[in-house]
N, C-alpha and C positions, 0 to 999 in steps of 0.2 A: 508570380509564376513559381510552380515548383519545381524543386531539382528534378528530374527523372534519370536513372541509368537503367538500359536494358545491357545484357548480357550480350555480343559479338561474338559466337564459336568458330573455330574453322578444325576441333579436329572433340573427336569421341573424349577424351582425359578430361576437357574442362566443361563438357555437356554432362558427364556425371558430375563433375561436381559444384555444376550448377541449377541440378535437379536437388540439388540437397539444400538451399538457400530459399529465400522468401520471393523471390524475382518472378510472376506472373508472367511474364514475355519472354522468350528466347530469341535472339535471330541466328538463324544459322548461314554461315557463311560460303563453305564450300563441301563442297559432299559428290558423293556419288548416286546415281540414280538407283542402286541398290541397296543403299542405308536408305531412303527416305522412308519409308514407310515403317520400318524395324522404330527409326526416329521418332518419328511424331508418335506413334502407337507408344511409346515409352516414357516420351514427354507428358503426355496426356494423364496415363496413371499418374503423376506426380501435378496435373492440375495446371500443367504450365501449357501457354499458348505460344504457337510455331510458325515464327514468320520465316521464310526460305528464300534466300537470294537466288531468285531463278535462275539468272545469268550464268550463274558457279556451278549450277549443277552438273555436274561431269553425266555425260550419254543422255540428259536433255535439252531438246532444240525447244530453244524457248518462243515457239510460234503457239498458236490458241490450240493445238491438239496437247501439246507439252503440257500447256496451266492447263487445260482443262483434266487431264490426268491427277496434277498436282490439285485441284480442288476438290472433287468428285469422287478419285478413288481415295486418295494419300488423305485430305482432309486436314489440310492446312488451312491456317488462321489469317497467312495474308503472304505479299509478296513484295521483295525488291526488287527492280527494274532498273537498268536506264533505258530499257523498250518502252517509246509512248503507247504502243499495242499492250504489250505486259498489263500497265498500269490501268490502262481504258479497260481490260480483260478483268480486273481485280473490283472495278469498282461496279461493272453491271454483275459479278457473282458476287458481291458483297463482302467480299472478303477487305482485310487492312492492306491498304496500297497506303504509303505513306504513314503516317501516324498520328496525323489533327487529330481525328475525331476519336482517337486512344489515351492520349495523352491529354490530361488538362492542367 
């Protein structure tokens, strides 16, 4: 098996400069509901994919209108949970819930 490290942010300082690294996956950890979408949009130009710990999102309830925001408008690549909803919600939008089928 190989090593893998993804990147854990919880604040803007080390998302820049973990946009300048070779690191394909970000997870972002806590944020506000009005950086998400500035985020990901910014990630994106730098080719890195945006998993979002739903939970932390500060002014989002993380019930299915929440993720479904976070999927459909923001365009996120996957989600943390400890909601078995969250998770169930991740894997019928096909997005990364967990990481098996990312990491090999």
């Amino acid at each position: 098996m190989n090593n893998c490290v993804i990147p854990a942010l919880r604040n803007m300082k080390d998302f820049e400069k973990v946009l300048k690294t070779d690191h394909e996956l970000i997870i972002f950890l806590e944020t506000r509901l009005s950086q998400v979408e500035n985020i990901v949009k910014y990630a994106k130009k730098y080719k890195k994919k945006v998993i979002m710990h739903a939970d932390l999102i500060q002014g989002l309830k993380g019930d299915e209108y929440g993720l479904e925001y976070l999927v459909h408008n923001v365009k996120i690549d996957g989600i943390i949970s400890t909601k078995a909803n969250a998770v169930s919600f991740a894997k019928k939008n096909v997005i990364l819930s967990g990481f098996s089928g990312y990491l090999r």
